[in-house]
ZAMARGU-4260 file (C-alpha; in steps of 0.2 Angstrom, whole numbers, plus 5000, padded with zeros to 4 digits):
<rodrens>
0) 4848/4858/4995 | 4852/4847/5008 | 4856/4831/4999 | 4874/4826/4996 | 4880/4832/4980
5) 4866/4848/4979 | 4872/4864/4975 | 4863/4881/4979 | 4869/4895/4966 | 4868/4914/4967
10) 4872/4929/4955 | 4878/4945/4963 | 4872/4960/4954 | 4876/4978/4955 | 4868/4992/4947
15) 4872/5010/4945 | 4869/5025/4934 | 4878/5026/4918 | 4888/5043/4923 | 4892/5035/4940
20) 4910/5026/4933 | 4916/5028/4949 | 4903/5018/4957 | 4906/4997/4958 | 4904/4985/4969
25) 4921/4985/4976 | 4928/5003/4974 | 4935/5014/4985 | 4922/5015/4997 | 4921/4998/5003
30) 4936/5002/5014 | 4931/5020/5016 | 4937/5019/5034 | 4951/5008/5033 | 4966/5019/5042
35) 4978/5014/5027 | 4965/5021/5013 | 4965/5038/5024 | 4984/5037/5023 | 4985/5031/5004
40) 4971/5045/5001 | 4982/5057/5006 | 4998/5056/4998 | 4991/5048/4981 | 4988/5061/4966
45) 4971/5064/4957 | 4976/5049/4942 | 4981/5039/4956 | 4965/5039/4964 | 4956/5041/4948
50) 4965/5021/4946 | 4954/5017/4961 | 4937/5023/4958 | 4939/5040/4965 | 4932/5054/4952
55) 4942/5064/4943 | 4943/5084/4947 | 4931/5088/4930 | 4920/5073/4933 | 4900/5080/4938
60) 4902/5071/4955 | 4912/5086/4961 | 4901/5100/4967 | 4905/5112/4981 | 4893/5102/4992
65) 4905/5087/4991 | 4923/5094/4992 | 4913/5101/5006 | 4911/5083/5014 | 4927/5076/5010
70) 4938/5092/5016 | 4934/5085/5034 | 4934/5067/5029 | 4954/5068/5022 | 4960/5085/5029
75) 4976/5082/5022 | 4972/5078/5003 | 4974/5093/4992 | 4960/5098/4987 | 4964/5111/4972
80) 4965/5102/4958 | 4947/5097/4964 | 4943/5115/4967 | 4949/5123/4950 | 4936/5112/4940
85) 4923/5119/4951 | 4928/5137/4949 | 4931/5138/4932 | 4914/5132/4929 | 4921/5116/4920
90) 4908/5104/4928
</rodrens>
């Protein structure tokens, strides 16, 4: 590897459970904290995020537990299209 003209090569992998769609090596989380996702995260509407990884209200991800956790994360994001799925026992 250290002569001229050598090459190292390397394959990237990523795994993740078949019902996890919204899980991928670059989605929404891997600039979880950026202040322009916060802002974007906010304002977008449920197909818009869906277009960025984020699940969809109706997907299984969505349990009280984890509206629970991202209420505080993104105060301002309107939660009930999240919430209905929940209630009406769709999930």
């Amino acid at each position: 590897m250290t002569r001229p003209g050598c090459a190292r090569y390397t394959t990237h992998l990523s795994y993740r459970r078949a019902g996890a769609e919204w899980g991928q090596r670059r989605g929404w989380a891997a600039r979880g904290h950026d202040p322009a996702w916060y802002c974007f995260v906010e304002r977008a509407s449920p197909r818009q995020l869906e277009l960025f990884g984020f699940p969809p209200p109706g997907h299984p991800y969505w349990t009280a537990d984890t509206l629970a956790g991202v209420a505080p994360r993104y105060p301002n994001l309107d939660l009930p299209p999240w919430r209905r799925q929940i209630r009406s026992g769709s999930v």
